[in-house]
N, C-alpha and C positions, 0 to 999 in steps of 0.2 A: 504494500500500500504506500502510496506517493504521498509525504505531507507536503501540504502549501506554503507558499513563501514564507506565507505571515506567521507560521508554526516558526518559524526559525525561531523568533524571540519573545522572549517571554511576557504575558498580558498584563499588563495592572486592572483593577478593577475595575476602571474608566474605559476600558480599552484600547492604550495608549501601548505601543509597543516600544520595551527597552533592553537597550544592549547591557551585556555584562560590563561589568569596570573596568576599566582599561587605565593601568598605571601612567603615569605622564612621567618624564619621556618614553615612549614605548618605542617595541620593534614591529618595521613596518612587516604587515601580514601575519600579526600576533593575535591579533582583535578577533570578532566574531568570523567564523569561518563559510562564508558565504561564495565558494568559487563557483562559477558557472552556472547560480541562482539564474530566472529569470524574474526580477522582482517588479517586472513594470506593475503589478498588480500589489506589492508586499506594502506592508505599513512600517516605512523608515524608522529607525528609531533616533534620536537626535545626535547621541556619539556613536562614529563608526570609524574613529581614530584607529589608522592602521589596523583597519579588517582588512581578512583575506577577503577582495572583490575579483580577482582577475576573471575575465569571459564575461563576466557577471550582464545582462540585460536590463539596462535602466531609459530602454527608450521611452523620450516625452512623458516623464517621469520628475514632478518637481522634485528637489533633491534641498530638503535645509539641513541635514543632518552634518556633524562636523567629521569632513575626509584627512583630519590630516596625517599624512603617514601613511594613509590607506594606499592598498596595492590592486588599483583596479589598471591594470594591463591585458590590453587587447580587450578591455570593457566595452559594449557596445551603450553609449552616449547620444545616440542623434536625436535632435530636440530636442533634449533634456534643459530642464531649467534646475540651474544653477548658479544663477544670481545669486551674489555675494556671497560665493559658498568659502567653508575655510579648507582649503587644498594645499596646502603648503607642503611640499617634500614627499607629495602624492607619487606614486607609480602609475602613470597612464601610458607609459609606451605600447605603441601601437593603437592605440584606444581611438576609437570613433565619434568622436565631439562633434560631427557635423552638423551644423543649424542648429547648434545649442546654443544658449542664452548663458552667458560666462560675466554678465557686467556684474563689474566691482569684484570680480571672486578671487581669492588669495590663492597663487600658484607659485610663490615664490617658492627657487629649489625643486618644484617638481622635476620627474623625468616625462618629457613627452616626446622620447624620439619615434621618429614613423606613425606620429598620432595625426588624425585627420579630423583638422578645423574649417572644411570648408564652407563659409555661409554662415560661420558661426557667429554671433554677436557678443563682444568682448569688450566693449565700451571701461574705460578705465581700471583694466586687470591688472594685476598683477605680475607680471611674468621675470620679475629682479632674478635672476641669478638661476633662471629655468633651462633643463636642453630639452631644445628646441628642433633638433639637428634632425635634418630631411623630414621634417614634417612637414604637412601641407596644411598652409593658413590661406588659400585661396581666396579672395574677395571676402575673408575676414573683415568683420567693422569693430579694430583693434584701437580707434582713436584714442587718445587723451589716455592712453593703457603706458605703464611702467616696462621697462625691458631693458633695466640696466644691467650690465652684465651676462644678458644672457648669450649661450651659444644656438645660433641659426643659421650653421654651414648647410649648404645643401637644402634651405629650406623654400619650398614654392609660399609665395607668398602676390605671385599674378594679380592684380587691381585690387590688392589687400587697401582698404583707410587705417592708416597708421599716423595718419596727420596729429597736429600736435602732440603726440608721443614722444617719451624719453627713451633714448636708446644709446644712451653713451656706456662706450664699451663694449657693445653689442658688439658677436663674431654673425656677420652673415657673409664669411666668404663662401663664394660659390653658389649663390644665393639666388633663384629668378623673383623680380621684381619689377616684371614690366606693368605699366599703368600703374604701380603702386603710387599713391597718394602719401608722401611723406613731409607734406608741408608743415611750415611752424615747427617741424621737430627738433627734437635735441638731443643731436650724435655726434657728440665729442668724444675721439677715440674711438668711434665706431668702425670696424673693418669690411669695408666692403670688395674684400681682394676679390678678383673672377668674380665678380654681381653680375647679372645683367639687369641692369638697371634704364632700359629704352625705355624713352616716352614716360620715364616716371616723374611725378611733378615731387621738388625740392623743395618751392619757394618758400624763401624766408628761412629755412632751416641752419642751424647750426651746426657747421662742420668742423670746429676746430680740430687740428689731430687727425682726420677722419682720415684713414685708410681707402685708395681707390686703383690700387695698382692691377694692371688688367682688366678693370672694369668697362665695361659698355654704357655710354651712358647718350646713345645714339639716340635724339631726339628728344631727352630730357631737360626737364624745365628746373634751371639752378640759377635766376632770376633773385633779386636780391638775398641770397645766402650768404653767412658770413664765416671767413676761415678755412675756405674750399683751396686745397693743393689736391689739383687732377695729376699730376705727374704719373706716367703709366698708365693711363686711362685709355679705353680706345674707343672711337664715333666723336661725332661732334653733335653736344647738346645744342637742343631748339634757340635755348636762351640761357646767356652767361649772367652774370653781375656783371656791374657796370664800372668800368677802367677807371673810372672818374677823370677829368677834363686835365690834370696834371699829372695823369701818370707817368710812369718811365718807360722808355722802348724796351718791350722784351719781357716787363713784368708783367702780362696778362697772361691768358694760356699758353702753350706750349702745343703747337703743331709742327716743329721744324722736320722736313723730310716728309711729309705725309702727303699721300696721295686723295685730292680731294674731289677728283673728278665722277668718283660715285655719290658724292655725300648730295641729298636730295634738302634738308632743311637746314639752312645755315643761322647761329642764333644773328642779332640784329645789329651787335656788338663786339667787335673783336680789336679795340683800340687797344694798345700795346701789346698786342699779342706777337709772339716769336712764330713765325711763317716762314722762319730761311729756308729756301731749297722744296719748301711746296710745290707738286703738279694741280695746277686748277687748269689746263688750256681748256681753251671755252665758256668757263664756266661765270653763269651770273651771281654776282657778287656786288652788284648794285645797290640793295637794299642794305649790305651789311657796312657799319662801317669801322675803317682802318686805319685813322686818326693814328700817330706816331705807330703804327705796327710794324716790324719789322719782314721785312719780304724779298731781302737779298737774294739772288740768282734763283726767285722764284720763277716759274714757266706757268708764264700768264698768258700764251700764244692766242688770240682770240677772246679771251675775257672780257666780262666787260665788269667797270668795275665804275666807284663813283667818292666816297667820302674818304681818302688818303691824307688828309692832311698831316705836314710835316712825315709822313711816311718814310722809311729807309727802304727804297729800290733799287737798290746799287746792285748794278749788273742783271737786273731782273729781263725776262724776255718777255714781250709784249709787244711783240710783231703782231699786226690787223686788230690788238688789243680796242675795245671800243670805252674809251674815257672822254666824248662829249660832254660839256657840262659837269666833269668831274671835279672835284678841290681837290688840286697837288700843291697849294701853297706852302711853301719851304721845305716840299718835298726831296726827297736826294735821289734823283735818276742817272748820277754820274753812271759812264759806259753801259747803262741801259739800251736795250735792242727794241724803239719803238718804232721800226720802218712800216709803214704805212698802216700805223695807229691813226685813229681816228679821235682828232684833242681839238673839236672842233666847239668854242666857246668856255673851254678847258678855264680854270684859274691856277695859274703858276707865277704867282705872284711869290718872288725871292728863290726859286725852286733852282735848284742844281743840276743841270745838262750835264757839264762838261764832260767830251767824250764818246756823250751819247749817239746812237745810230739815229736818225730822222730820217731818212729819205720818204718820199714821197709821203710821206706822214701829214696828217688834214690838222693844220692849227688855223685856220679861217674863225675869226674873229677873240681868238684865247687872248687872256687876260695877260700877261709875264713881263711883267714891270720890275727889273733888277736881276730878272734870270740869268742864269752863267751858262752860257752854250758854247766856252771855251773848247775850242777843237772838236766841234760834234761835226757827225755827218748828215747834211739838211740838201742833201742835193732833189733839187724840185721838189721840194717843201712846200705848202701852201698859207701861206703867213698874213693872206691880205685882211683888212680889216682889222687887224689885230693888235694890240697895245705895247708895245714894248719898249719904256721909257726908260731911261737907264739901263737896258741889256748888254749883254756882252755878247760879242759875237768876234771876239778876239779866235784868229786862226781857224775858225769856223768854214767848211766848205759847202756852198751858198751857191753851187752853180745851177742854173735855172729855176732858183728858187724864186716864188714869187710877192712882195710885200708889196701890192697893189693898195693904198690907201690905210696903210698900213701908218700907225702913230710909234715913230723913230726917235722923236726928239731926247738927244740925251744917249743913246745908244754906237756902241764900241763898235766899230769893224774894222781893225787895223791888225792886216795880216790874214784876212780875211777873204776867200777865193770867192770872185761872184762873176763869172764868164757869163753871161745870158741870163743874169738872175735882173725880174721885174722890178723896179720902186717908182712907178706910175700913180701918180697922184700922194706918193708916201709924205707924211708930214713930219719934218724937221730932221729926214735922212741928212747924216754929215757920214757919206762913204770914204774920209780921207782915209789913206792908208792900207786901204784896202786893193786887191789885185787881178788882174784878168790872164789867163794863160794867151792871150796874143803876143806873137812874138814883135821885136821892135822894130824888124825890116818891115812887116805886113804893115804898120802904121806908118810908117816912114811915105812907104808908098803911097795908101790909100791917101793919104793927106797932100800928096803931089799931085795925083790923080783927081782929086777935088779938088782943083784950085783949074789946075787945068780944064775940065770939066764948067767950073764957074766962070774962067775967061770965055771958052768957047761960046759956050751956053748960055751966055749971061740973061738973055733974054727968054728963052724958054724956062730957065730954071727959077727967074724972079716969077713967072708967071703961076707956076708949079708951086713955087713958094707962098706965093699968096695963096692960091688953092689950100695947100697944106695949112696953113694960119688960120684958114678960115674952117677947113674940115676941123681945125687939134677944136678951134675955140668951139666950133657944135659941140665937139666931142668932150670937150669938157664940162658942157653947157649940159649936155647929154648926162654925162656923170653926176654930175652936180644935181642933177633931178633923182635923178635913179638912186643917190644917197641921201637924198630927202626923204624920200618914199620911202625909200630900206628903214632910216631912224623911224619914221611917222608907224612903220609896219610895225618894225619890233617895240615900237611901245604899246602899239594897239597887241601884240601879242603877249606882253606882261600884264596890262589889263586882260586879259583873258585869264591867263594865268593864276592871278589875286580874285575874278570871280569867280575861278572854282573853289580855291581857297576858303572864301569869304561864305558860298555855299553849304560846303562839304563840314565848316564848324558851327554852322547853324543849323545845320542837318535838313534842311527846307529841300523841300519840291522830292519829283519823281521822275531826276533826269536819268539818261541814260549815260551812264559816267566812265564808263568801257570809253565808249566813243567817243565821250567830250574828251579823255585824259591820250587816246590815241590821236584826233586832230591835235591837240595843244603840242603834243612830241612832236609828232609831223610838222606841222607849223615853225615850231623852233628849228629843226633838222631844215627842214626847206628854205626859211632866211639865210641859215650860216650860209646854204652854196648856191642861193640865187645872185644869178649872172648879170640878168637881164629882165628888164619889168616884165616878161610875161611871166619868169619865174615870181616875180612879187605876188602877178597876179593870182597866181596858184597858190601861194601862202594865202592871201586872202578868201579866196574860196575855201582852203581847208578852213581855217577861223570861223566863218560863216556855219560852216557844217557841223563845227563843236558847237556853236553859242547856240543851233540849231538843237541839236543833241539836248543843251542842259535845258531845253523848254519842253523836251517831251520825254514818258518813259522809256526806260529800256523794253524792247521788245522779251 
């Protein structure tokens, strides 16, 4: 004959079931001997201090009695309520907790290696000084829960909430933690060697100490965190902390050698960060910025990139590179490879050439007032429109380069090769000093040759002459309109510019902003290398077609 659970312990008159005594300190598994019970039906009694539970069946089963000590391994757990139970030094390895209800319950010391918490609800436990080790806390809601000390090698822990939780000291090498929620926490000294830690959010958390060597943290969100050394980390997270506006070259992250032409989300931020010897060719790198970062003989072939301010590029390649409209101010591009880079409206205001490759590289209308293009190579260069007041262009090879309308005043070119290089309308070019590879007999000549030519000819060539006077003076007349119109456009296109702006922080209307934000690029793009007013006119129609856009929705 089978007695029933509740036969286990003995009845008070009330009917009130209660455990024999149990000495304190006890030896776990000393207590009542209840192994492989199935008590989901028994009437608990309130001390079960180190009873023998193991196998025991407590499903969805409220549990207030006190476990601690007790030896319920490979117990079966799921949905059990055990809120604020006292588990301290428990044996549950192996044990089955899943979608049990654990807030507030004291598991400090416990064993729960290979125990399964998935879906469990754990709201401010306890788990100080518990193992942990390959268990599964899957989508665990472990918030505002204790875990100092404990060991969580090998633990899944997948879209676990562990946010505001303490976890300093905590071992979770080896650990998956992808989507984990670990924000607000506090893991000083916490190891997270080999984690994979992708797409987990960090923010605001305390990393002092924190261990991260081999870690993945490919797409994770470590947005204002503080006391974060990634050294030995591997991926690049969504979102860094932020360099702050003074920092040092080099002291941000560390990617030197890394190949980042797979990495799909880049964080937003990567100002003093060490890049030396990065592969990014192609890759967009616009939105991020790299304010003093360093990016020496990076291969930036095709890149396009945009906030570099004061930057280290020395030696960096960025052939067809696209930096329109980029900030390189007092950037260092010495012997940088930008042949036919695209630095068209560029700011390189104090920025460091010398050296550097140019050729056929687009600077139509860049900013580089004090730049050093000491000994660069700019042969058919595209320079018109472009600002360069006080540049240097010492030793500079300049042959067929073009600085049509180009602002000179103040700028070096002595020693400087310009054979067939344009300065057609340039303002306050002073080319002294500077040299053409014609040899001295060919002018020798030519200049005999014109003179003779002008006795001959004197009269068909004043005639010609005048023609010529009268075409330059259209022509300039010509010019002179078509750089009116050029300035009247491109302010009509920074007003467009500022109304989206002015829109987009008011959050008003239900334009279609795709296409207002793709005319506005166009637009811009198309002023730098309009030739000729019908090119203006096509800037103006695309403008027309944004301002169109932000009065109607997106389809």
């Amino acid at each position: 004959m089978t007695s029933s659970p509740a036969a286990a312990f003995p009845v008070t008159a009330s009917g009130t079931a209660v455990s024999p005594a149990v000495s304190a300190p006890c030896k776990p598994g000393s207590g009542p001997k209840l192994r492989g019970r199935d008590l989901t039906e028994a009437s608990l009694p309130a001390d079960l201090a180190c009873a023998d539970l193991r196998g025991v069946t407590l499903d969805r089963v409220q549990v207030r009695s006190d476990l601690t000590g007790a030896d319920l391994s490979g117990a079966s757990l799921k949905g059990a309520d055990l809120a604020g139970a006292e588990m301290a030094g428990a044996n549950l390895r192996g044990a089955d907790l899943s979608e049990a209800s654990l807030e507030r319950a004291d598991l400090r010391g416990a064993d729960l290696r290979e125990a399964v918490l998935d879906d469990a609800s754990a709201y401010a436990i306890s788990f100080d000084k518990a193992d942990l080790r390959g268990a599964s806390l899957a989508r665990v809601a472990a918030h505002h829960a204790q875990f100092d000390d404990a060991g969580l090698a090998g633990a899944d822990l997948n879209g676990a909430d562990v946010y505001m939780a303490d976890l300093r000291r905590a071992d979770l090498t080896g650990a998956t933690m992808v989507k984990t929620k670990l924000y607000e926490s506090v893991m000083a000294g916490t190891v997270f060697r080999e984690a994979d830690l992708s797409t987990a959010d960090l923010r605001g958390a305390e990393l002092e100490g924190a261990v991260f060597q081999g870690a993945v943290l490919t797409g994770a969100d470590l947005s204002d965190v503080t006391g974060a050394e990634l050294d030995g980390s591997t991926g690049v997270p969504a979102r860094l902390p932020s360099a702050g506006e003074l920092c040092e070259p080099g002291s941000g992250q560390r990617y030197a050698g890394w190949d980042l032409t797979t990495v799909e989300d880049f964080p937003d931020d990567l100002s003093c960060a060490d890049l030396t010897g990065v592969k990014a060719d192609g890759v967009d790198l616009s939105s991020v910025r790299l304010d003093r970062a360093i990016l020496r003989d990076a291969s930036l072939t095709g890149a396009r990139l945009r906030e570099l301010k004061g930057a280290d590029l020395r030696g960096a390649r960025l052939s067809r590179a696209r930096l329109g409209s980029a900030n390189l101010g007092g950037a260092d591009l010495r012997g940088a490879d930008l042949s036919r880079a695209s630095l068209g409206s560029a700011n390189l205001l104090g920025a460091k050439l010398a050296g550097a490759d140019l050729r056929d590289a687009d600077l139509v209308s860049a900013t580089a007032d004090k730049a050093d293009f000491t000994g660069a190579r700019m042969d058919r260069a595209r320079l018109s429109h472009g600002k360069f007041y006080d540049a240097v262009f010492r030793r500079a090879q300049l042959t067929g380069a073009d600085f049509g309308f180009a602002e000179l005043r103040g700028a070096t070119f002595v020693d400087a090769e310009m054979t067939g290089t344009t300065t057609e309308h340039a303002k306050g070019a002073d080319l002294s000093g500077s040299s053409s590879r014609m040899p001295l007999g060919w002018k020798i000549f030519l200049g005999l040759l014109g003179l003779v030519a002008a006795w001959v000819l004197k009269k068909v060539v004043s005639r010609r002459l005048r023609r010529r006077r009268e075409a330059a003076k259209e022509a300039a007349e010509t010019a002179a309109r078509f750089e009116e119109l050029r300035r009247e456009l491109e302010e009509d296109v920074t007003r467009f510019g500022e109304e989206i702006d002015r829109l987009d922080e008011k959050g008003e209307g239900d334009a279609d902003w795709a296409r207002a934000l793709d005319c506005y690029d166009a637009a811009k793009e198309g002023l730098a290398a309009a030739q000729n007013p019908a090119d203006l006119k096509r800037v103006r129609t695309t403008l027309e077609r944004g301002r169109n856009a932000l009065a109607r929705p997106a389809r």
